[in-house]
C-alpha positions as CSV (number, residue, x, y, z in Angstrom):
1,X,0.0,0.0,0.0
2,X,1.2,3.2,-0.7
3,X,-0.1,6.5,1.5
4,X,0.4,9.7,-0.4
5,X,0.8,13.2,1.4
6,X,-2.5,13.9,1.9
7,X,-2.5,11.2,4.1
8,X,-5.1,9.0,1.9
9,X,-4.0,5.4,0.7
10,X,-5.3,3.5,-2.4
11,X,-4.7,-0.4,-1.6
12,X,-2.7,-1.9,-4.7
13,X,-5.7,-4.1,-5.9
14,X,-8.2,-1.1,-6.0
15,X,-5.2,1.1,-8.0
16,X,-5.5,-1.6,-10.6
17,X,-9.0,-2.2,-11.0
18,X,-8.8,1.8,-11.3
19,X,-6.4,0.9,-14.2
20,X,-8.6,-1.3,-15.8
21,X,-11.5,1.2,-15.9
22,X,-9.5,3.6,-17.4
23,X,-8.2,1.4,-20.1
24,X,-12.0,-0.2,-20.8
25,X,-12.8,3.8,-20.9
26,X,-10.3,4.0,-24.0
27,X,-7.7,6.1,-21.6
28,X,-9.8,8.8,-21.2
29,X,-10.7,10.4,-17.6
30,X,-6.9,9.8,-16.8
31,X,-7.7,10.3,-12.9
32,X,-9.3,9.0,-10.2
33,X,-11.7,12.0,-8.4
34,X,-12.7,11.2,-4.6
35,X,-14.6,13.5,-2.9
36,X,-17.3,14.1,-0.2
37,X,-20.9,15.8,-0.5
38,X,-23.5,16.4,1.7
39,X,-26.7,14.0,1.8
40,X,-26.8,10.6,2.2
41,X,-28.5,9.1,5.2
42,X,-25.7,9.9,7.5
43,X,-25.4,12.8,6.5
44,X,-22.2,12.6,4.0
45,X,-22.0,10.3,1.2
46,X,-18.8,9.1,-0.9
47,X,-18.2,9.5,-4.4
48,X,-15.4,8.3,-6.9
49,X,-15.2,9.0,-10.4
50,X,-13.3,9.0,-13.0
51,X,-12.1,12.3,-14.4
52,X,-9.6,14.1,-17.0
53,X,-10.1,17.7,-15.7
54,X,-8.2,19.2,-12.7
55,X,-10.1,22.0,-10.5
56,X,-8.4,24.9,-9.2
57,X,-8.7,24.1,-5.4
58,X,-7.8,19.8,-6.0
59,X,-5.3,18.0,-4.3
60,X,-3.3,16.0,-7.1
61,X,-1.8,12.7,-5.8
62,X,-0.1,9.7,-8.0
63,X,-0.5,6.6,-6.0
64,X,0.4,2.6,-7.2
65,X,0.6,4.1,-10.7
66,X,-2.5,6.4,-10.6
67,X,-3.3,9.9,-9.9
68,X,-6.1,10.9,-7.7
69,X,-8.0,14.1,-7.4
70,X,-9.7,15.4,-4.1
71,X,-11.1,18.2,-3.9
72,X,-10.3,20.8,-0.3
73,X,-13.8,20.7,1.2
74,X,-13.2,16.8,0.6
75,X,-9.4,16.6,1.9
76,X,-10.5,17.3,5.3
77,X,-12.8,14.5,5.7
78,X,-10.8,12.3,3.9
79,X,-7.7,12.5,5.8
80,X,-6.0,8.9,6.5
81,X,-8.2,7.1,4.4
82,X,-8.4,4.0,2.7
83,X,-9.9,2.8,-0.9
84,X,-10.0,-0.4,-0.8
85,X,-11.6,-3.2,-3.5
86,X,-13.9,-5.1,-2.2
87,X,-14.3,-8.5,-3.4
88,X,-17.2,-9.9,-1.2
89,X,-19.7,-8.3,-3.2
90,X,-21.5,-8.9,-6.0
91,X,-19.0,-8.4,-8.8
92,X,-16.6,-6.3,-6.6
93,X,-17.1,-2.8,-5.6
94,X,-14.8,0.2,-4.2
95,X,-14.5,0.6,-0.4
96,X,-13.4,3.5,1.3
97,X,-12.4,3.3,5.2
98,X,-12.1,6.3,6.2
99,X,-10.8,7.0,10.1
100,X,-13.1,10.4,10.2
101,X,-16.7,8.7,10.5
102,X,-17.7,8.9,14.0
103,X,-20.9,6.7,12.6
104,X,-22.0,4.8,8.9
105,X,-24.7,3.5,6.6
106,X,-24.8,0.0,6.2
107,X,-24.3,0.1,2.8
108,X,-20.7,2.0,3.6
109,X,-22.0,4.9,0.9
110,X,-22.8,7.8,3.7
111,X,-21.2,8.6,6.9
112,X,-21.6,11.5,9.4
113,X,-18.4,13.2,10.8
114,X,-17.5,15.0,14.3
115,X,-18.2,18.2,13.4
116,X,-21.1,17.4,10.9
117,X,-24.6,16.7,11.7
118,X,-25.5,13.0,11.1
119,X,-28.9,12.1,8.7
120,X,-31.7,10.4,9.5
121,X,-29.6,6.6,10.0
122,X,-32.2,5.0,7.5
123,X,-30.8,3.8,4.6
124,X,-32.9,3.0,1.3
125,X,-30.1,1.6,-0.5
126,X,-29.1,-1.1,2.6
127,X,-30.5,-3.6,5.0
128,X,-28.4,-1.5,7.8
129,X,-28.6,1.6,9.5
């Protein structure tokens, strides 16, 4: 595993499934964008994407032989993370542990933070809360 300065770490095995998407989307959207919104039903919610433009205010990261993107708002929940790919599901999906979320959704797609107020802890798109 390789932790870049920003303090978030892309396991090896989710850097190359990164890869693959990249090379199934003909090279295009050359980085991988993490970031954090508001919403979900703890309050925050997770989103990765693939992406060939660079913001004025993104942090700009090459780790296992990929550059990520994360935007400043994001950075500071993001801090000491983890992507991970998960294998247990259905056809593998991205994980992302992430040392910040003082509580989660089930579904590991929302989380609240310690200075953020939390949702409503019901989640539509998991059996958990």
């Amino acid at each position: 595993m390789e932790t870049a300065q920003t303090g978030i770490t892309v396991t090896a095995e989710a850097a190359s499934h990164v890869k693959e998407l990249i090379e199934e989307n003909g090279g295009t959207h050359t980085h991988l964008r993490l970031w954090v919104a508001g919403g979900g039903c703890s309050g925050l919610s997770y989103g990765l994407a693939l992406d060939d433009n660079i913001e004025e205010d993104d942090e700009q990261f090459q780790t296992n032989d990929i550059s990520v993107l994360v935007d400043a708002m994001s950075l500071r929940y993001l801090q000491g993370a983890t992507i991970e790919y998960d294998t247990e599901k259905l056809g593998g999906a991205f994980k992302i542990n992430n040392p910040n979320a003082k509580s989660g959704c089930g579904c590991g797609q929302s989380f609240s933070a310690e200075d953020e107020e939390g949702g409503s802890g019901k989640c539509g798109g998991c059996s958990g809360s």
